[in-house]
N, CA, C and O of each residue as an XYZ file, in Angstrom:
564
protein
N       0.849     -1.176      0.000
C       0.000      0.000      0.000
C       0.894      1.238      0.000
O       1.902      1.218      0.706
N       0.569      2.448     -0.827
C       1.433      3.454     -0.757
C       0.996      4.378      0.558
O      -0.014      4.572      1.235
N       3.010      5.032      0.476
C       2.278      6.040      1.974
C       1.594      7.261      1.306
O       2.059      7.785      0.294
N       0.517      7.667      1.896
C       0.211      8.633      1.726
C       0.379     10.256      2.049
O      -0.155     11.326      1.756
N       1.649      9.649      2.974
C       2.139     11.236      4.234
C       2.486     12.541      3.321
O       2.247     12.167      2.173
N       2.766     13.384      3.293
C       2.876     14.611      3.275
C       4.535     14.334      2.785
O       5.292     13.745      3.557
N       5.023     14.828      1.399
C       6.294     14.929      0.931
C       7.055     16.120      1.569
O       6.487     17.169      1.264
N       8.297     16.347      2.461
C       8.582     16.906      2.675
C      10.397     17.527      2.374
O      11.258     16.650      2.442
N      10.710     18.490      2.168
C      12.153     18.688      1.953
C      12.909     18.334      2.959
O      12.668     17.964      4.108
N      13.780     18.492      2.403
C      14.956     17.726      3.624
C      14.945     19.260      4.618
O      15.044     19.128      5.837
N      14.824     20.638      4.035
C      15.322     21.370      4.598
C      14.027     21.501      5.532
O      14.418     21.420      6.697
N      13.066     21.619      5.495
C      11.816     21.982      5.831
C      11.643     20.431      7.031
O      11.204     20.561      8.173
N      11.989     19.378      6.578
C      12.235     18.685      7.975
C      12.700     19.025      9.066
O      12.136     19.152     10.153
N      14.138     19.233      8.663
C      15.284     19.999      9.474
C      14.829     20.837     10.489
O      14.910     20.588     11.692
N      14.207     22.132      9.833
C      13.776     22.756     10.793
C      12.557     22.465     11.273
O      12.183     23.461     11.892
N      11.766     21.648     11.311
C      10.674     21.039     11.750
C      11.169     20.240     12.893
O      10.428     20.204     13.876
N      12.511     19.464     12.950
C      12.603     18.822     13.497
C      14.076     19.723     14.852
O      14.729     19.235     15.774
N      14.042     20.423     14.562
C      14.724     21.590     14.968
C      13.842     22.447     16.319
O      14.246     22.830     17.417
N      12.095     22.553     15.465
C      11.589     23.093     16.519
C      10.975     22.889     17.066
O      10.506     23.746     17.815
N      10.436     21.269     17.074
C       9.904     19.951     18.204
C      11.208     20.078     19.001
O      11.149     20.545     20.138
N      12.206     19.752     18.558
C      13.205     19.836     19.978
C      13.199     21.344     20.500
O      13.017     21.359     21.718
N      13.329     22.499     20.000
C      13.107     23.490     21.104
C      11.575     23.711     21.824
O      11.376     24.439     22.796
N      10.581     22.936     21.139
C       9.266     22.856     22.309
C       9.938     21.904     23.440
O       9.798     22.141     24.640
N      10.654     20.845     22.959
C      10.674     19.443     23.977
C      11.396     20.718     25.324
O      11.025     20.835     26.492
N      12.287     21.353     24.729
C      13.374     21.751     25.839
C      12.299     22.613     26.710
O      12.468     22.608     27.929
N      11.198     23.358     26.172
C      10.528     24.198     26.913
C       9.831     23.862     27.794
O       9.622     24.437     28.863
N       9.260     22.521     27.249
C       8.254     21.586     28.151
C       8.836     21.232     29.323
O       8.318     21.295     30.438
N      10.166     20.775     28.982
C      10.778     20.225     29.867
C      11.369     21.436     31.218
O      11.365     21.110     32.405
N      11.720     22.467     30.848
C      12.315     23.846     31.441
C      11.050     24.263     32.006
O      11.160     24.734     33.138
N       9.917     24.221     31.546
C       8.862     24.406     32.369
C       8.433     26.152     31.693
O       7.609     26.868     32.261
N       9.097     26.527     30.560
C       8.605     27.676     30.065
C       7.737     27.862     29.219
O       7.568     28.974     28.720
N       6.934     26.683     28.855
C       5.621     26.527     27.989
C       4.423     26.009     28.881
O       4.551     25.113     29.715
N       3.487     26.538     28.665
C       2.201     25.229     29.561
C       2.014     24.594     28.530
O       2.522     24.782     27.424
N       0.802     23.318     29.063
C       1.139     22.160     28.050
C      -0.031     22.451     26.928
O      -0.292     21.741     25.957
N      -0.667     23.681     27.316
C      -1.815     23.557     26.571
C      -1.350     24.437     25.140
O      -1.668     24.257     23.965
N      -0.752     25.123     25.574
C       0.304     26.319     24.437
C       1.364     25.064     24.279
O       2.221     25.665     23.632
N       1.820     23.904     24.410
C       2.687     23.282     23.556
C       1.931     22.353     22.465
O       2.420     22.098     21.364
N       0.514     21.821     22.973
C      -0.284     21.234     22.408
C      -0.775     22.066     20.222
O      -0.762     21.589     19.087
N      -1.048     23.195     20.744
C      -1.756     23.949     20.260
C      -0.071     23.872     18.639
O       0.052     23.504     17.471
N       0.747     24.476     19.710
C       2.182     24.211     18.424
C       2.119     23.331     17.876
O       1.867     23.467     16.678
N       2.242     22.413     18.230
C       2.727     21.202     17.827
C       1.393     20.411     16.605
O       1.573     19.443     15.867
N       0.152     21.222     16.765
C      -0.729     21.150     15.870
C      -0.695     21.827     15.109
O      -1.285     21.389     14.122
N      -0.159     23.087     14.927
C       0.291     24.288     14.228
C       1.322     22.986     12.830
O       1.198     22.769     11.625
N       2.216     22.477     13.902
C       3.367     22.116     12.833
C       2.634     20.748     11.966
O       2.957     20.321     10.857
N       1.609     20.275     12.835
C       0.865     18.886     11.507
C       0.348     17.896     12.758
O      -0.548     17.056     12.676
N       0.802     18.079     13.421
C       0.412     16.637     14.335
C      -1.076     16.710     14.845
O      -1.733     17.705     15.153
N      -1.430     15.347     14.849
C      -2.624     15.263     15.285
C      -2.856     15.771     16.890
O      -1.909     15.966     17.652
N      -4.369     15.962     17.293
C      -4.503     16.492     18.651
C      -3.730     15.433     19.513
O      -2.747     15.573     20.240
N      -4.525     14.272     19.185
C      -3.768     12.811     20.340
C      -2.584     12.510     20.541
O      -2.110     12.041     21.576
N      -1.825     12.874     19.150
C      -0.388     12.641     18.964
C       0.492     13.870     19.613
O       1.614     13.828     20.118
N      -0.277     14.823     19.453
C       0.611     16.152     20.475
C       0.784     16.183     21.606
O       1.718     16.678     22.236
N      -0.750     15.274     22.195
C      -1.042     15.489     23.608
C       0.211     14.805     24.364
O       0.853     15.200     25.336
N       0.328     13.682     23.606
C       1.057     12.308     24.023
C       2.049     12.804     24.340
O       2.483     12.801     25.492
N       2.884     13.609     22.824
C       4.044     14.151     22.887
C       4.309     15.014     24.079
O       5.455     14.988     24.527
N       3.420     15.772     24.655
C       3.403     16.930     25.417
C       3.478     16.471     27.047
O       3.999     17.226     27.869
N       2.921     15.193     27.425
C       2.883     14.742     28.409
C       4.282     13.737     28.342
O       4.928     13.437     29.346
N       4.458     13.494     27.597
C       5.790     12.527     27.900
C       6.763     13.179     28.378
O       7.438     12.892     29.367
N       6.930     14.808     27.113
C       7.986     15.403     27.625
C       7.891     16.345     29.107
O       8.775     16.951     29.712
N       6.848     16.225     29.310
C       6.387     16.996     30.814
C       6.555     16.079     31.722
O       6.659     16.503     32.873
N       6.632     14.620     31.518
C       6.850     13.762     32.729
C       9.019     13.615     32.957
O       9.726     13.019     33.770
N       9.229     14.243     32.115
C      10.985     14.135     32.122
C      11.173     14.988     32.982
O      10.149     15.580     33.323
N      12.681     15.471     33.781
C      12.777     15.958     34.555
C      13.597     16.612     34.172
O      14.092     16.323     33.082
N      14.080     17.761     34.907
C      15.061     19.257     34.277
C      16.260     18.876     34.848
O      16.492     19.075     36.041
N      17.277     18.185     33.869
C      18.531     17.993     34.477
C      19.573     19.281     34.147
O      20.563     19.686     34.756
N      18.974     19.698     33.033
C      20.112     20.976     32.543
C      20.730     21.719     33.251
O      19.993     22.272     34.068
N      21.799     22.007     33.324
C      21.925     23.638     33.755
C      21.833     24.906     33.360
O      21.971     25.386     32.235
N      21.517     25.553     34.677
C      20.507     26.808     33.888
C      21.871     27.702     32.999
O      23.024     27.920     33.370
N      21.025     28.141     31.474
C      21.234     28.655     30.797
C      21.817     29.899     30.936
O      21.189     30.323     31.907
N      22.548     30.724     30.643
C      22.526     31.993     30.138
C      21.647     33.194     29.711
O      21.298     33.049     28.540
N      21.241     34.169     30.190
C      20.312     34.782     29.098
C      20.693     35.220     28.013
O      19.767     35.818     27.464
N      21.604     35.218     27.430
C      21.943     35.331     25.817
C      21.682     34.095     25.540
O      20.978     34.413     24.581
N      21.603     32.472     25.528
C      21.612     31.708     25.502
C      19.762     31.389     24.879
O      19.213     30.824     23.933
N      19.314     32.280     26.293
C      17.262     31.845     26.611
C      17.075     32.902     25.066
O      16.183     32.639     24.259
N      17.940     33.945     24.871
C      17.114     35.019     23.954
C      17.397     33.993     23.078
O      16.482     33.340     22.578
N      18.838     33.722     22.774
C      19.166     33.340     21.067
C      18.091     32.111     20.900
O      17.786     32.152     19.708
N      17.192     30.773     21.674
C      16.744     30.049     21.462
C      15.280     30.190     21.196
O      14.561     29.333     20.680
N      14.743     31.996     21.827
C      13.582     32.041     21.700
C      13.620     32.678     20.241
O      12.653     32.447     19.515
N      14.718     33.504     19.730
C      14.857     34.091     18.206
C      14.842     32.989     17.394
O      13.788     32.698     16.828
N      15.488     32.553     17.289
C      15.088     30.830     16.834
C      14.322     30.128     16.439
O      14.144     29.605     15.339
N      13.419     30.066     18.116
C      12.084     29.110     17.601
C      11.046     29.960     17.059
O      10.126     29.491     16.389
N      11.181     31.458     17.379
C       9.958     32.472     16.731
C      10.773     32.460     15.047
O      10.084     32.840     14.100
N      11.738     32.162     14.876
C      11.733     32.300     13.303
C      11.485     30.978     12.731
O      11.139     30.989     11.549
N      11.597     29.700     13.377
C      11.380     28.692     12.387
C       9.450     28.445     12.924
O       8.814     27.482     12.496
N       8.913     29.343     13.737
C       7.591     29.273     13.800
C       6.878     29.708     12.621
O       5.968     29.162     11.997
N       7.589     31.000     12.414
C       7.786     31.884     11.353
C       7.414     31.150     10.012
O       6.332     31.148      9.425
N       8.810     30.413      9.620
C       9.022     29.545      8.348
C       7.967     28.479      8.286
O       7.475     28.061      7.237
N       7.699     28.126      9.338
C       6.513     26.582      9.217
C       5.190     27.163      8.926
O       4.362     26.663      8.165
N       5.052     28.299      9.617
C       3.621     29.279      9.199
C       3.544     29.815      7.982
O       2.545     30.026      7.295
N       4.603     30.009      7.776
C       4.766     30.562      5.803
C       4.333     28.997      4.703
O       3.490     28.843      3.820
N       5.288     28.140      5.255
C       4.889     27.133      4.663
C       3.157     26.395      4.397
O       2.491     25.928      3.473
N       3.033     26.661      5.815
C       1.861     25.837      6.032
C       0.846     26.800      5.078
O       0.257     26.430      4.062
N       0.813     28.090      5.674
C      -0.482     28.921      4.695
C      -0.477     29.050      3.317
O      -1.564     29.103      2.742
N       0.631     29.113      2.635
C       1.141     28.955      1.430
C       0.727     30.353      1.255
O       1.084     31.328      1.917
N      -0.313     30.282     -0.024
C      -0.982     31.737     -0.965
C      -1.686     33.047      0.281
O      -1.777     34.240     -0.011
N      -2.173     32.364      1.845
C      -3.024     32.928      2.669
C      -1.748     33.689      3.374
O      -2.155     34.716      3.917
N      -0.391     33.515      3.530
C       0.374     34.147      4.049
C       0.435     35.539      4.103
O       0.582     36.051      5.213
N       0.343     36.299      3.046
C      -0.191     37.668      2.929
C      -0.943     38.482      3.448
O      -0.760     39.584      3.963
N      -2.162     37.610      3.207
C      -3.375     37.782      3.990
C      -3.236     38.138      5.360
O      -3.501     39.163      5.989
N      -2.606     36.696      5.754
C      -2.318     36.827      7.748
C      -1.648     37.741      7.936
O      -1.983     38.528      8.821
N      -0.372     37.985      7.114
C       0.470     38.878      7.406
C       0.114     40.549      7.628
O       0.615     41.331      8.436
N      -1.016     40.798      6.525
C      -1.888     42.067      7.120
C      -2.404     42.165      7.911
O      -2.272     43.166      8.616
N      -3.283     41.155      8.217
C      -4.826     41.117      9.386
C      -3.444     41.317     10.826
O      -3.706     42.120     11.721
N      -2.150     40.574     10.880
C      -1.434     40.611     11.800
C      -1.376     42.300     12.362
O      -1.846     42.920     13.317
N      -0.721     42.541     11.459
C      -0.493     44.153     11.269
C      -1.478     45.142     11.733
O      -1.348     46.134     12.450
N      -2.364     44.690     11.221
C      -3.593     45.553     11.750
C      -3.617     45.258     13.138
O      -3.607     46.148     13.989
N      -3.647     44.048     13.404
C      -4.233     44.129     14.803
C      -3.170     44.520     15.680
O      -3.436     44.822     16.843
N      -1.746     44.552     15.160
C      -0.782     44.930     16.214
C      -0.990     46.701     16.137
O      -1.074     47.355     17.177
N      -1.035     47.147     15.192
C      -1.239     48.780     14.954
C      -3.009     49.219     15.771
O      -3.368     50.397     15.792
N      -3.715     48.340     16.236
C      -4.620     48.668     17.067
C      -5.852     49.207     15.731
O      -6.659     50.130     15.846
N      -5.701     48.492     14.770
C      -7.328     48.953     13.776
C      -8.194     47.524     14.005
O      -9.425     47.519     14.010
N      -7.672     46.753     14.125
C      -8.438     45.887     14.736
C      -8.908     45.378     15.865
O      -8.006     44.603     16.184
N      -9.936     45.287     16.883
C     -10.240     44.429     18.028
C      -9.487     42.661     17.770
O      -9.034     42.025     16.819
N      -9.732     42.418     19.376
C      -9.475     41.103     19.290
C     -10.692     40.428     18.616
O     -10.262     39.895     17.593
N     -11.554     40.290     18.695
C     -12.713     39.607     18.359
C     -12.874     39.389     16.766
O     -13.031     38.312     16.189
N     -12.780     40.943     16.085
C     -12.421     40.773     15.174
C     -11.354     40.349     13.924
O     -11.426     40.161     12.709
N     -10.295     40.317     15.007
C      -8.876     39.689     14.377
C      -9.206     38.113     14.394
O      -8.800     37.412     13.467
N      -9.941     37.565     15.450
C     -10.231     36.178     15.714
C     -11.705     35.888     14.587
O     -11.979     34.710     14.357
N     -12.234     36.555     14.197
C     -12.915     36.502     12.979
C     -12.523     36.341     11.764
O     -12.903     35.511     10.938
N     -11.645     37.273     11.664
C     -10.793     37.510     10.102
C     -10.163     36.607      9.765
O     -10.017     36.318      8.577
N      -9.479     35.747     11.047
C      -9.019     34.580     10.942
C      -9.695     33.556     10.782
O      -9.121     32.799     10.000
N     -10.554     33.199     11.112
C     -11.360     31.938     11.070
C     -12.286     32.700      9.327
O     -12.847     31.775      8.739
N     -12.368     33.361      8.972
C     -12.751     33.275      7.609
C     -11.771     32.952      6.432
O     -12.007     32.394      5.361
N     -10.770     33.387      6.863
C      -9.588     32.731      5.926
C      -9.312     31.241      5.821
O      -8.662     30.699      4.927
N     -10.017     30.537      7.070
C      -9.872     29.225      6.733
C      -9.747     28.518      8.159
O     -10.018     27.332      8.352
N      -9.323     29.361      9.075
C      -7.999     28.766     10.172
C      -8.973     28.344     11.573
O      -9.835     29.218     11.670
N      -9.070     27.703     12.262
C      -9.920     27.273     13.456
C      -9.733     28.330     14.126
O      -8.855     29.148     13.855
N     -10.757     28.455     15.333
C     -10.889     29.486     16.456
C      -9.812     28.585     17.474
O      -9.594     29.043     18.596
N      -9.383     27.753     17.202
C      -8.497     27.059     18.162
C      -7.076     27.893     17.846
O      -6.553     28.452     18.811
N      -6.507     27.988     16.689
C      -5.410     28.786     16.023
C      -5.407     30.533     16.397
O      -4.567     31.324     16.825
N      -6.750     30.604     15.998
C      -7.170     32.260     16.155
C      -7.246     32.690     17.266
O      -7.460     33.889     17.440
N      -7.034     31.510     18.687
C      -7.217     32.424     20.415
C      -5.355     32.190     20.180
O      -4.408     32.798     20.679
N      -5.396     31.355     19.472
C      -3.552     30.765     20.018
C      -2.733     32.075     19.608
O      -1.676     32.269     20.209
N      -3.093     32.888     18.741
C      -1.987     33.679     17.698
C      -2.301     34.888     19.152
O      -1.489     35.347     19.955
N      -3.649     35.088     19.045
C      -3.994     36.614     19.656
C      -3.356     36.719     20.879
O      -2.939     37.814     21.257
N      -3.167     35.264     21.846
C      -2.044     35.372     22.746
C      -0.873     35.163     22.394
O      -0.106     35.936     22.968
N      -0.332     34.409     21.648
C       1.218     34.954     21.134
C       1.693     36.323     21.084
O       2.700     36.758     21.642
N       0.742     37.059     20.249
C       0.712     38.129     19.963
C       0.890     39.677     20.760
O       1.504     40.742     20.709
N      -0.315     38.789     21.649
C      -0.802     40.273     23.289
C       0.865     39.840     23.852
O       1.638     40.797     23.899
N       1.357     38.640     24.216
C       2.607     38.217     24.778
C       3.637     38.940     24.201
O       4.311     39.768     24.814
N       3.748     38.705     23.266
C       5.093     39.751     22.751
C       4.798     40.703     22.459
O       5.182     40.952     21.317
N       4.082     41.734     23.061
C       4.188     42.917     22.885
C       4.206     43.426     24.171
O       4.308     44.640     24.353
């Protein structure tokens, strides 16, 4: 029987597989909740069950690391916000534009939340995606 999975580049793995390990490290560091790692990790393709799994396994590991640097915490969060970046470009393909305005707007304050969480879910995208961004969003700013 053929697979049917999703053809992917080597490069576009890479960093796919680049930024499951910087969720794993967060989960594990305790700087993500599991419900904001869930929500990623569906962002990048995985099923709900298969994230959850993922999300609890790596939450049952324990923090052996030593603590980091803060040049260290910035350079890993520049990082995972750019290959979030790249997987979101990928994933929307032609709608990238689109988001990329409605973004804009709502960071420049012409949009409400309600309505940014509208604009989004007409473009295609679940209200599950559309609460996830608007707190990314309120967060880094």
């Amino acid at each position: 029987m053929p697979d049917k999975g999703r053809i992917m580049s080597q490069v576009y793995y890479e960093r796919q597989s680049k930024l499951i390990e910087l969720y794993k490290e967060c989960i594990i560091k305790k700087e993500m909740n599991v419900n904001e790692a869930i929500i990623s990790l569906r962002l990048i393709g995985f099923s709900k069950a298969m994230a959850a799994s993922r999300v609890r396994e790596w939450a049952a590991q324990s923090n052996t690391d030593n603590t980091e640097t803060s040049k260290t915490a910035k350079q890993k969060f520049k990082q995972r916000a750019a290959l979030e970046k790249y997987m979101l470009r990928m994933g929307l393909g032609k709608n990238y534009d689109k988001y990329v305005k409605l973004q804009k707007k709502y960071l420049n304050k012409e949009l409400t939340e309600n309505k940014y969480k509208t604009e989004l879910m007409q473009l295609g995208y679940s209200r599950e995606f559309a609460e996830y961004m608007v707190g990314k969003l309120d967060k880094t700013n």
